[in-house]
Every structure is written in structure tokens, then in C-alpha cells.
C-alpha positions as YAML, in Angstrom:
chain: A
units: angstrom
residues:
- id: 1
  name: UNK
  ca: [-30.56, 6.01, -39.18]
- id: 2
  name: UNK
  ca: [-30.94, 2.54, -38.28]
- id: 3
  name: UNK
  ca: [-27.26, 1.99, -38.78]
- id: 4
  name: UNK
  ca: [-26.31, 4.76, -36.30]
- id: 5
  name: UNK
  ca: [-29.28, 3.26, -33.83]
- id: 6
  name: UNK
  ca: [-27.56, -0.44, -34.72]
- id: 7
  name: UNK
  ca: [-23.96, 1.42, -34.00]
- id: 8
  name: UNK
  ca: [-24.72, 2.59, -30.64]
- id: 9
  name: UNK
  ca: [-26.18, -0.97, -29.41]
- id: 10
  name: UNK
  ca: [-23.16, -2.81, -30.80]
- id: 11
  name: UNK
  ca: [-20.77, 0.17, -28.55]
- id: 12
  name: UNK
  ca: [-22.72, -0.03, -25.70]
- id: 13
  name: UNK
  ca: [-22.59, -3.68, -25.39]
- id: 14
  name: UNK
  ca: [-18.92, -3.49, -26.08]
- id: 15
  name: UNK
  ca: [-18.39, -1.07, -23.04]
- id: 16
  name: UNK
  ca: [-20.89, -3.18, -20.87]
- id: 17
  name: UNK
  ca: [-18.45, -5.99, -21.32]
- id: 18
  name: UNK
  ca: [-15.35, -4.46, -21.17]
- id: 19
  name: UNK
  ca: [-16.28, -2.80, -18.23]
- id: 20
  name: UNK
  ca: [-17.26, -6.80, -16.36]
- id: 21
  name: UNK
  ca: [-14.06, -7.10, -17.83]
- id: 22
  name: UNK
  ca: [-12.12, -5.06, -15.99]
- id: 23
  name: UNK
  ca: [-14.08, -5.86, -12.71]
- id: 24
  name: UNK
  ca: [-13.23, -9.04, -12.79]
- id: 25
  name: UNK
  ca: [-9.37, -9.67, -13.37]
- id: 26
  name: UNK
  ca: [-9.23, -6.34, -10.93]
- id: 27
  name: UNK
  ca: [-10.15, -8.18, -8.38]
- id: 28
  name: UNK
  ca: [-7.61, -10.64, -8.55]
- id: 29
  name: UNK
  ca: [-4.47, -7.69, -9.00]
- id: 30
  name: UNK
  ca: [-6.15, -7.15, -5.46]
- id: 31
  name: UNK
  ca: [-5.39, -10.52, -4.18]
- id: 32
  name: UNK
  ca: [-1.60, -10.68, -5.04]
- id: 33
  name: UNK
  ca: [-0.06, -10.33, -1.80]
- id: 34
  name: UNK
  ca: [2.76, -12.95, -2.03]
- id: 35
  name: UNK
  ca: [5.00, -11.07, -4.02]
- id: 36
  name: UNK
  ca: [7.01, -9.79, -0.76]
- id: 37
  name: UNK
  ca: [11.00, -9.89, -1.13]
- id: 38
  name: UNK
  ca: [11.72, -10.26, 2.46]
- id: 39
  name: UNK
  ca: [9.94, -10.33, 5.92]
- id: 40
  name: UNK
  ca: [6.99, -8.92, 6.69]
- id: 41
  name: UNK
  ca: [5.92, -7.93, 10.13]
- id: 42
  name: UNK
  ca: [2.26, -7.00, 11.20]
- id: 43
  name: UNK
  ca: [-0.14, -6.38, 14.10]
- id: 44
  name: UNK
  ca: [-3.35, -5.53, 15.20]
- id: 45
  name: UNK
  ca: [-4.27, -1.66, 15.24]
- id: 46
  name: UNK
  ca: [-5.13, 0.45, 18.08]
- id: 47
  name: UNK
  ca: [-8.27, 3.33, 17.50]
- id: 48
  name: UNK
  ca: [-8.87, 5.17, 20.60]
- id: 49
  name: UNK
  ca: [-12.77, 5.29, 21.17]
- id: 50
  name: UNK
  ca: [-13.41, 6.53, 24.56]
- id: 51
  name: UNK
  ca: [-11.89, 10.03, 23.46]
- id: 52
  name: UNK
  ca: [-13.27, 10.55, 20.58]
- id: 53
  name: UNK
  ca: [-16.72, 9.43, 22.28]
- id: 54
  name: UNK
  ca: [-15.98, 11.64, 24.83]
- id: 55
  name: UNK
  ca: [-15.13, 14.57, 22.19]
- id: 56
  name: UNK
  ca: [-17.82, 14.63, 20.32]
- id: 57
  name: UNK
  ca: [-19.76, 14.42, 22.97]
- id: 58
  name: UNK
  ca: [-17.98, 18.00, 24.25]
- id: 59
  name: UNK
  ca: [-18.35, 19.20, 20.50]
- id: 60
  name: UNK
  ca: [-14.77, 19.99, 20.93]
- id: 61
  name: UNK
  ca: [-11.68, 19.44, 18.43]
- id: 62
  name: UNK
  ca: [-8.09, 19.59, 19.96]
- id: 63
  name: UNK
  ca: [-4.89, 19.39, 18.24]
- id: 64
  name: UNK
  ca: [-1.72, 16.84, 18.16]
- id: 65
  name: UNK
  ca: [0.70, 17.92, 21.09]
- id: 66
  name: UNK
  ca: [3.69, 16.83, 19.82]
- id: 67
  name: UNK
  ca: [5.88, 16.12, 16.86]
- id: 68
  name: UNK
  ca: [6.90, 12.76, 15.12]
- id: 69
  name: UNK
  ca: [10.24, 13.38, 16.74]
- id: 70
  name: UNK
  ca: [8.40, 13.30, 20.03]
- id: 71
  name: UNK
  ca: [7.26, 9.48, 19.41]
- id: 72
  name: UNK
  ca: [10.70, 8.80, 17.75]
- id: 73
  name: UNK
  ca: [12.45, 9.62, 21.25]
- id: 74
  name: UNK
  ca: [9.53, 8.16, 23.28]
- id: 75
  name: UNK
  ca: [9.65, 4.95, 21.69]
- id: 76
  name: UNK
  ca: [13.48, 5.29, 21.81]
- id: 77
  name: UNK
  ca: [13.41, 5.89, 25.31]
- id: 78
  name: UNK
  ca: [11.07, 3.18, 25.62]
- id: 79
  name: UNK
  ca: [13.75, 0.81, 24.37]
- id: 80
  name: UNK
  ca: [16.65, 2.38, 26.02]
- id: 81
  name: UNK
  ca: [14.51, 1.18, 29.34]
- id: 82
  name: UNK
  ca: [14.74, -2.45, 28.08]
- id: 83
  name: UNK
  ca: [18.38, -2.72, 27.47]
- id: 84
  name: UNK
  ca: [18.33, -1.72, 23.66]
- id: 85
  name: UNK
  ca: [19.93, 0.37, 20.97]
- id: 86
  name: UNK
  ca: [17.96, 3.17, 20.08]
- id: 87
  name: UNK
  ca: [16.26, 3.59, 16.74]
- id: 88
  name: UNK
  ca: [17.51, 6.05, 13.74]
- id: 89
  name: UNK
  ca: [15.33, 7.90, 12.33]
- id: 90
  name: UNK
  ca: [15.28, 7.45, 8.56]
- id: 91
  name: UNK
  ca: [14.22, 10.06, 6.14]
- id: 92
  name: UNK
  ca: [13.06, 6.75, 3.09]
- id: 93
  name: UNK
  ca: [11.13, 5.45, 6.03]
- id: 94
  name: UNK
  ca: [9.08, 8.82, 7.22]
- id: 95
  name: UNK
  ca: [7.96, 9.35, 3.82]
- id: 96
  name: UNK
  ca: [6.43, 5.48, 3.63]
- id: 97
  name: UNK
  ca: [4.93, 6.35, 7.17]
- id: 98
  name: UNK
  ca: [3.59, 10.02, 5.31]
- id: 99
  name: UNK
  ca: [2.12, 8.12, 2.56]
- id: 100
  name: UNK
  ca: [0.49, 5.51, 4.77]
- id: 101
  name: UNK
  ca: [-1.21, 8.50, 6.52]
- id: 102
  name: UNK
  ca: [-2.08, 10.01, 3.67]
- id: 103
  name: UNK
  ca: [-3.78, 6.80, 2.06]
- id: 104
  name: UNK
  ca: [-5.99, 5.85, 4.88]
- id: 105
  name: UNK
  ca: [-6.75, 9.58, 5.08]
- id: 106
  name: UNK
  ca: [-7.74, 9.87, 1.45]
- id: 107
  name: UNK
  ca: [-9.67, 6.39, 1.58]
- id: 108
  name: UNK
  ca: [-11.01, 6.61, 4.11]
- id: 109
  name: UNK
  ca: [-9.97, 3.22, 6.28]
- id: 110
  name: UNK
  ca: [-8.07, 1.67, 8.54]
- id: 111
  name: UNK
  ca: [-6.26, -1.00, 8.59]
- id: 112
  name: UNK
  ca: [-2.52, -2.11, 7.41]
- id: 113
  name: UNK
  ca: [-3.70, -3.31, 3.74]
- id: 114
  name: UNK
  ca: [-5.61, -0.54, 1.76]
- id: 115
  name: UNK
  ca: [-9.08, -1.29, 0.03]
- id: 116
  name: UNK
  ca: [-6.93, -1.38, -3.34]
- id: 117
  name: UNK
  ca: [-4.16, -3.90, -2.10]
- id: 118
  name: UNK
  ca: [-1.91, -2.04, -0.98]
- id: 119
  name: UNK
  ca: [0.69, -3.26, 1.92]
- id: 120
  name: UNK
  ca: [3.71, -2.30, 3.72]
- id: 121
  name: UNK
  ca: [6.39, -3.81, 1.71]
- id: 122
  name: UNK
  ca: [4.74, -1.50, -1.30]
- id: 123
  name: UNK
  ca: [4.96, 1.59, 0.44]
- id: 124
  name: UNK
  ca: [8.62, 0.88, 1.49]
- id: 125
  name: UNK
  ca: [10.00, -0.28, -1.96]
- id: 126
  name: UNK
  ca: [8.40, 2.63, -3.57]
- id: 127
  name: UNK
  ca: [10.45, 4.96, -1.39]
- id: 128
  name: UNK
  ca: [13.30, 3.12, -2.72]
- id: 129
  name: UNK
  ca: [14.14, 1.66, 1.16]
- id: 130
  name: UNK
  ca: [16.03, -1.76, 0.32]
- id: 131
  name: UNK
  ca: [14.57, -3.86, 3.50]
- id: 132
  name: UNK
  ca: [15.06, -7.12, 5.54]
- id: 133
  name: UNK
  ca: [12.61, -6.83, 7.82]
- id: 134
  name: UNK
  ca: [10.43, -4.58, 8.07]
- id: 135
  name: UNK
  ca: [6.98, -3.77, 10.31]
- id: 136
  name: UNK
  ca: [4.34, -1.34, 10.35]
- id: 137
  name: UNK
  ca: [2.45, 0.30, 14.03]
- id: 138
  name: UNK
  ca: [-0.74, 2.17, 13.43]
- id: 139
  name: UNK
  ca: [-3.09, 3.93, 15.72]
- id: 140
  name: UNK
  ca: [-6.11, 6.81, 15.41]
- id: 141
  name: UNK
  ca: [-7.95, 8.98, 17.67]
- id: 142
  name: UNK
  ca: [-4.84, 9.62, 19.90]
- id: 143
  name: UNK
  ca: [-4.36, 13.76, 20.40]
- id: 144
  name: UNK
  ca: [-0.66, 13.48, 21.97]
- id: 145
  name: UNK
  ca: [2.71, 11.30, 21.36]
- id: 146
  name: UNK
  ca: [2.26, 10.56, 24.95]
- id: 147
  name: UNK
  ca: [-1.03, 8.83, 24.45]
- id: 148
  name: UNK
  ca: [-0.67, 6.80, 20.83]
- id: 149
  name: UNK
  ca: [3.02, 5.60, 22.59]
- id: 150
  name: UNK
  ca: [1.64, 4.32, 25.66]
- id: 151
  name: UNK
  ca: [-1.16, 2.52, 23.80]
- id: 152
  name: UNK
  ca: [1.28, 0.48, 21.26]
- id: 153
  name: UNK
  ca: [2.89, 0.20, 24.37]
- id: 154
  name: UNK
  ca: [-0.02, -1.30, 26.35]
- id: 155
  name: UNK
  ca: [-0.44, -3.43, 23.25]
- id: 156
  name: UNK
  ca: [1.44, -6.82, 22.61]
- id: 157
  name: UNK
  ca: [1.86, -6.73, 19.15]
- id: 158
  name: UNK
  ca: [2.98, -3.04, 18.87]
- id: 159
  name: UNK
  ca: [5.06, -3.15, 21.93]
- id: 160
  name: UNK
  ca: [6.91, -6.56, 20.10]
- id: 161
  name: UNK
  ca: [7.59, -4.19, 17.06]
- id: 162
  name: UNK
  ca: [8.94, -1.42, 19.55]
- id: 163
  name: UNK
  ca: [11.25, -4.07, 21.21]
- id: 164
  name: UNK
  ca: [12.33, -5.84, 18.56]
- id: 165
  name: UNK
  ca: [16.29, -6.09, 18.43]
- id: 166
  name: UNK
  ca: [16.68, -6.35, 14.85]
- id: 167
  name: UNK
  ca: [15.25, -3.04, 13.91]
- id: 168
  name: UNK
  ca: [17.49, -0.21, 13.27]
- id: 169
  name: UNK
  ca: [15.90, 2.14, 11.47]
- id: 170
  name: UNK
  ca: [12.05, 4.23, 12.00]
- id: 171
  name: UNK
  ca: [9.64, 6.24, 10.16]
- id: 172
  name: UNK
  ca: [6.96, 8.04, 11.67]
- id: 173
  name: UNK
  ca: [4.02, 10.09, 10.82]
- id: 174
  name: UNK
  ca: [0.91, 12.04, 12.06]
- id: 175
  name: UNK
  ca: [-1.87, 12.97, 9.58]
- id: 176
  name: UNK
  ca: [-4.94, 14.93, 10.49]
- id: 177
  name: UNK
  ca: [-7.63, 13.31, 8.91]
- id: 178
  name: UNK
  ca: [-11.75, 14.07, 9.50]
- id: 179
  name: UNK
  ca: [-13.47, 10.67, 11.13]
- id: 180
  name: UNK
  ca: [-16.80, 9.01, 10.41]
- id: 181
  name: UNK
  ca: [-18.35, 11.27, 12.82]
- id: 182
  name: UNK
  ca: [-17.03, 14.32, 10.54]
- id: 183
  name: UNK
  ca: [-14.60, 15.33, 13.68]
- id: 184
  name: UNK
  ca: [-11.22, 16.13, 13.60]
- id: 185
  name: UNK
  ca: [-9.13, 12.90, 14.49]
- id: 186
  name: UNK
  ca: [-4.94, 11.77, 14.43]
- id: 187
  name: UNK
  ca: [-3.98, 8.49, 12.22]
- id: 188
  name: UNK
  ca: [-0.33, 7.73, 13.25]
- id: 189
  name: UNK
  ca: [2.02, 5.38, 11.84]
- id: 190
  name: UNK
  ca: [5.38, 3.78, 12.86]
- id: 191
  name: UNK
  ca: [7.46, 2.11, 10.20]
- id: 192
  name: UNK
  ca: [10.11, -0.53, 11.82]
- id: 193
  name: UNK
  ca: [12.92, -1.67, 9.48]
- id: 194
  name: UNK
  ca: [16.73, -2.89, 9.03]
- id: 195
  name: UNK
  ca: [18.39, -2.34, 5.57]
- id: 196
  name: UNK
  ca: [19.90, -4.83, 3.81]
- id: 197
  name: UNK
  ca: [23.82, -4.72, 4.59]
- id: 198
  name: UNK
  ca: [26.54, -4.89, 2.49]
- id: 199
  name: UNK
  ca: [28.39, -8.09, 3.08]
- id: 200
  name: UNK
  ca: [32.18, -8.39, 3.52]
- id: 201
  name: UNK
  ca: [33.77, -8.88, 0.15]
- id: 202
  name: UNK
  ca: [35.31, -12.64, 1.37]
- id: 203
  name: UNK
  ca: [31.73, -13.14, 2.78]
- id: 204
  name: UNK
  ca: [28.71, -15.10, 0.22]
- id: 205
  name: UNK
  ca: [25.49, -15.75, 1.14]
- id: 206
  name: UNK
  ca: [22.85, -18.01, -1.30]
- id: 207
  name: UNK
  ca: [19.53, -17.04, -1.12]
- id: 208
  name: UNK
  ca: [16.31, -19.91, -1.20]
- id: 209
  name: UNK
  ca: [13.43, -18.72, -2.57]
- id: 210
  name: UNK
  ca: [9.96, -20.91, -2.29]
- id: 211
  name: UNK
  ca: [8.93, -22.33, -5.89]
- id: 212
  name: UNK
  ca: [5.44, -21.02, -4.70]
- id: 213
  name: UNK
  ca: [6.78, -17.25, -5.48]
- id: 214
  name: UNK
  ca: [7.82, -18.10, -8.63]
- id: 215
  name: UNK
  ca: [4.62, -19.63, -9.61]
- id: 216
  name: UNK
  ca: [2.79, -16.68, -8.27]
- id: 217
  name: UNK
  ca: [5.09, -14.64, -10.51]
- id: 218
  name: UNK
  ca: [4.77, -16.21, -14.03]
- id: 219
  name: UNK
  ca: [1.15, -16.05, -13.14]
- id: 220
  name: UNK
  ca: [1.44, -12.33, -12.60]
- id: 221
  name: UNK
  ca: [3.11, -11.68, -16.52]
- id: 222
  name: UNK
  ca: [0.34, -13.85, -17.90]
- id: 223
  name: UNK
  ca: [-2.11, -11.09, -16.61]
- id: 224
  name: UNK
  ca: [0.09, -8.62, -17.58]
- id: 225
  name: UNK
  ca: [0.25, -9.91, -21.04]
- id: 226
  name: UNK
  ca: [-3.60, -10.87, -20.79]
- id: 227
  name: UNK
  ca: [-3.66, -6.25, -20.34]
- id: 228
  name: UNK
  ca: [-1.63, -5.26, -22.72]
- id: 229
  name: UNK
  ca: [-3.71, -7.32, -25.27]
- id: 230
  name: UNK
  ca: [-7.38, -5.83, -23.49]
- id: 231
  name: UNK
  ca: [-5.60, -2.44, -23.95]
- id: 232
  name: UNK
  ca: [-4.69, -3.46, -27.85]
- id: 233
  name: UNK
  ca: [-8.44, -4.40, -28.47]
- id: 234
  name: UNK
  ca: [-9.74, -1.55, -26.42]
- id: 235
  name: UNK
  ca: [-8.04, 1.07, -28.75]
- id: 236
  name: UNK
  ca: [-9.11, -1.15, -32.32]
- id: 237
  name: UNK
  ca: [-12.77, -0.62, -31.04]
- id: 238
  name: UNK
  ca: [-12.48, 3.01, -30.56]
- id: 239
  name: UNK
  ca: [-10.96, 3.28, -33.46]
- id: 240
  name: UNK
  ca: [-13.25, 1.33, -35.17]
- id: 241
  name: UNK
  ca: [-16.21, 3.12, -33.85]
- id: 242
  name: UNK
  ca: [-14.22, 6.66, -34.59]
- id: 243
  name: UNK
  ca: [-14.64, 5.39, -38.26]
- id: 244
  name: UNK
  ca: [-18.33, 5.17, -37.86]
- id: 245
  name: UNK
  ca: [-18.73, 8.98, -37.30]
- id: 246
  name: UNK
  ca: [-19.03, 8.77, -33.40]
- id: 247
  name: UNK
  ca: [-17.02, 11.75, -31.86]
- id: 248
  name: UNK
  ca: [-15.09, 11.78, -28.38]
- id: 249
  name: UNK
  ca: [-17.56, 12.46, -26.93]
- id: 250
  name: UNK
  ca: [-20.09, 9.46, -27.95]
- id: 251
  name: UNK
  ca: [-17.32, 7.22, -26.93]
- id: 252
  name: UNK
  ca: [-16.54, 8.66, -23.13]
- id: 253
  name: UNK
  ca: [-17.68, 5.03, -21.81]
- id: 254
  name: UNK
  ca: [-14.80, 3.53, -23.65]
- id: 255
  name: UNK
  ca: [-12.43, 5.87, -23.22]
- id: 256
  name: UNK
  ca: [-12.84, 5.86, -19.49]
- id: 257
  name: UNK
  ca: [-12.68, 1.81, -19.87]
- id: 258
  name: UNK
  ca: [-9.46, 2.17, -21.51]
- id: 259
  name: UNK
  ca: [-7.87, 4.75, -18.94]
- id: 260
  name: UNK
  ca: [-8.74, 1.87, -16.60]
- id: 261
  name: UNK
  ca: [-7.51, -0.84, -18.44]
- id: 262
  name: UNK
  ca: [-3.76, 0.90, -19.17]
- id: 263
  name: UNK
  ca: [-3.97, 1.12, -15.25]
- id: 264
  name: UNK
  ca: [-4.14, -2.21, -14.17]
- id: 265
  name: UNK
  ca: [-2.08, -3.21, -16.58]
- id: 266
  name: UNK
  ca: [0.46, -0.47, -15.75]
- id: 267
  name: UNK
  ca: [0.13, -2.19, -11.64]
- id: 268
  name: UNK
  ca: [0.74, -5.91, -13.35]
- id: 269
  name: UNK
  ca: [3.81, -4.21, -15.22]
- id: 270
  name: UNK
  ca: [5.22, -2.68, -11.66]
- id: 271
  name: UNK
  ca: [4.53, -6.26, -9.93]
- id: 272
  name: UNK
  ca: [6.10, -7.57, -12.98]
- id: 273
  name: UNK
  ca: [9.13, -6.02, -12.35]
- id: 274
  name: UNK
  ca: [8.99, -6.21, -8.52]
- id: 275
  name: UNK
  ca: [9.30, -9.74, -9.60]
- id: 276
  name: UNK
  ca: [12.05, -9.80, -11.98]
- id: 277
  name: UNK
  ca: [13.94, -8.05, -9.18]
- id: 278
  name: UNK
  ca: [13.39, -10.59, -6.52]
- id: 279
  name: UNK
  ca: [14.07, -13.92, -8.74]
- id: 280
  name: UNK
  ca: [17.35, -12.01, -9.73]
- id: 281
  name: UNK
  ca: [18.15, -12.68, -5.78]
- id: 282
  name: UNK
  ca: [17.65, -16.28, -5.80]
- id: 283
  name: UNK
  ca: [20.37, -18.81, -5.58]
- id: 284
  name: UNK
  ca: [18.04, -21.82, -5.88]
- id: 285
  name: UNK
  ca: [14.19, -22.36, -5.17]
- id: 286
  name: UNK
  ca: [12.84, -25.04, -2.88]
...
């Protein structure tokens, strides 16, 4: 008995710090944001208070008027006015806008990084959209493509994504999504880019990369070596402990520890690789 009473102190402690573990190196996975191929564009945000004040003060919900196509040609329009070529609208691109929704929805935020750490250039690669440039408009509490366009509009940031000449390409989306006021509310997203081109067979270009991104990136497969070994050690203790007589059951703690350590490790292997792709581009670092 005092074995089994012994047992359960030693696996407890083991989960305890496993568990501080994982806290701990996950919150640096959360602070890799220099891994970013190309450029990057962001801005501010723009959340529409005064209506939603004003609707929940009316106890009222309304829908969208208006489809994503609507602020395609609006915004299109809007650059037609200042002398430039009209955006296309990109099917890779309107499902990074979709999933952008969707995360802030499902999150619950705001902002253009998620509480997790993930960013623009994420979304786009994992639609498998090869980018230059690329830039991300969001908005919330706008009921109409009318309204959440004049606002980016009205905004200089947004409006300097809008106009931007080297954009070619959009994504847009409008996800219904319950507030913190538990009302019905809009978050909509723009996604700016221009695709990498194919260049003229007679026609080389050498890529510079910063030495600073290749620091950042052997850094990035000693943590994901530093996982794969926490996973390794992780699955010896259960199985240790599984020797002792403890069922699946007694060992739920670890189990759940090692679900979460094969995920972070699974993110190091995907930055990994994001990695290995972009030092693959690079002529020479400086």
C-alpha cells in the first residue's frame, strides 16, 4: 500500500513538472514572429462602437447587407477613383480571410496576431498562396459593405492598403460572430497580396537574407529537437508507471501532458520547415 501511495506522489510530481514544462518553452513558440519569407504589411483595426452602443441599447440585431463581392467591387471602385488597376479576387486568399474570421470568432479577440501567435503570413502560406507582399484590413461591428468600406476608407492605414499599387490580388470575408455584450456583431477581413512571378528564363535574381533569420531559425530546430526528446521521456514515464499497475485512467494528467507536448512540437516541426523553405531562397545572408 505504501508503494502505490509512494507511486502516485512520484506521478503527480512528474505531471506537476511536465506540465511548468510545457508552460514555459510555450511561451516562447508564441514569440517567434521573425520567421516571415517576405513583406509583411499591417495596420491598426477599426471596431465600430457607436452602433453597437446604439444596438444594444434598441435590443435589436440586424444582419450584413451585402456580400464579400460587394466590398471586393467597393474597394475596387474605390481604386478605380484614384487612377488604379482594380483588384482580382483570389479564391487562396478568401479562404485566409475565412479563417481569419473564423479564428477571432472562435477566440474570441481582435486584433491581427491571435492569442496563440498566429499572423498573417501563417494564414496565407497555409492556404498554399506563394506571396511578396502581402497585408491584412480588419474591422467589427459594421452591419453593411457600405459602412466597414468607408471606415478603412476614413482610416490611413487601411485606406494605404486599399491604394497600394503593388497589390494585385484580394481576399475577403464576413463572419458573424456573438460580441462581449452577447449581441450579434460582423468581423470583416481584407487580405491584400501580389504573388510571386515567374521570372523570364534569361532573367536571375539573388536573394539577401538577414543572418538574424537564420539565427532565429537554428534556434527554432533546437526547440524542436529539445520536443521531440520531452515527447520521448513523456511516453518512458507512462510507460513506466503502466508497469506499476496504474491504468489509463490513473494516468489522464500525463496523457493530456503528452497530447500537449506532441503539439508544440508538431508547431516547432511546421516552423521548422517554414524555415528550411525560406533559407532554400537565399543567395547569400548579410
Amino acid at each position: 500500500m505504501f508503494k502505490r501511495f509512494f507511486g502516485e506522489i512520484i506521478v503527480i510530481l512528474i505531471a506537476i513538472i511536465v506540465f511548468s514544462t510545457i508552460h514555459f518553452l510555450d511561451m516562447h513558440i508564441k514569440r517567434i514572429e521573425e520567421v516571415r519569407p517576405f513583406e509583411t504589411v499591417e495596420t491598426g483595426v477599426v471596431h465600430n462602437n457607436d452602433v453597437l452602443v446604439e444596438l444594444d441599447e434598441q435590443k435589436v440585431e440586424i444582419d450584413f447587407e451585402g456580400t464579400e463581392d460587394d466590398i471586393i467591387r467597393l474597394t475596387n471602385e474605390f481604386r478605380k477613383e484614384k487612377g488604379l488597376d482594380i483588384l482580382v479576387r483570389d479564391e487562396k486568399l478568401m479562404l485566409s480571410a475565412k479563417a481569419k474570421g473564423e479564428d477571432m470568432r472562435d477566440k474570441k479577440y481582435f486584433a491581427h496576431i491571435s492569442p496563440d501567435g498566429v499572423e498573417l503570413w501563417n494564414l496565407v502560406q497555409n492556404v498554399d498562396y506563394k506571396y511578396s507582399i502581402i497585408a491584412e484590413n480588419i474591422a467589427e461591428g459594421y452591419f453593411s459593405a457600405e459602412s466597414v468600406v468607408k471606415a478603412w476608407k476614413n482610416s490611413e492605414g487601411h485606406r494605404k492598403n486599399m491604394l497600394a499599387s503593388d497589390f494585385e490580388d484580394i481576399g475577403v470575408s464576413v463572419v458573424e460572430i456573438v460580441n462581449k455584450n452577447d449581441r450579434k456583431s460582423f468581423v470583416l477581413v481584407q487580405h491584400f497580396a501580389i504573388s510571386q512571378k515567374a521570372l523570364p528564363k534569361n532573367q536571375k535574381v539573388g536573394i539577401v537574407c538577414g543572418k538574424k533569420m537564420k539565427k532565429n531559425c537554428k534556434k527554432i530546430d533546437e526547440r524542436k529537437e529539445e520536443y521531440r526528446e520531452l515527447v520521448k521521456d513523456q511516453e518512458k514515464i507512462i510507460e513506466n508507471t503502466e508497469k506499476e499497475g496504474f491504468s489509463r485512467k490513473d494516468l489522464t494528467d500525463l496523457y493530456d501532458n503528452l497530447d500537449k507536448l506532441k503539439e508544440v512540437r508538431d508547431e516547432y516541426k511546421e516552423f521548422s520547415h517554414g524555415c528550411d523553405e525560406y533559407m532554400n531562397k537565399c543567395d547569400r545572408w548579410e
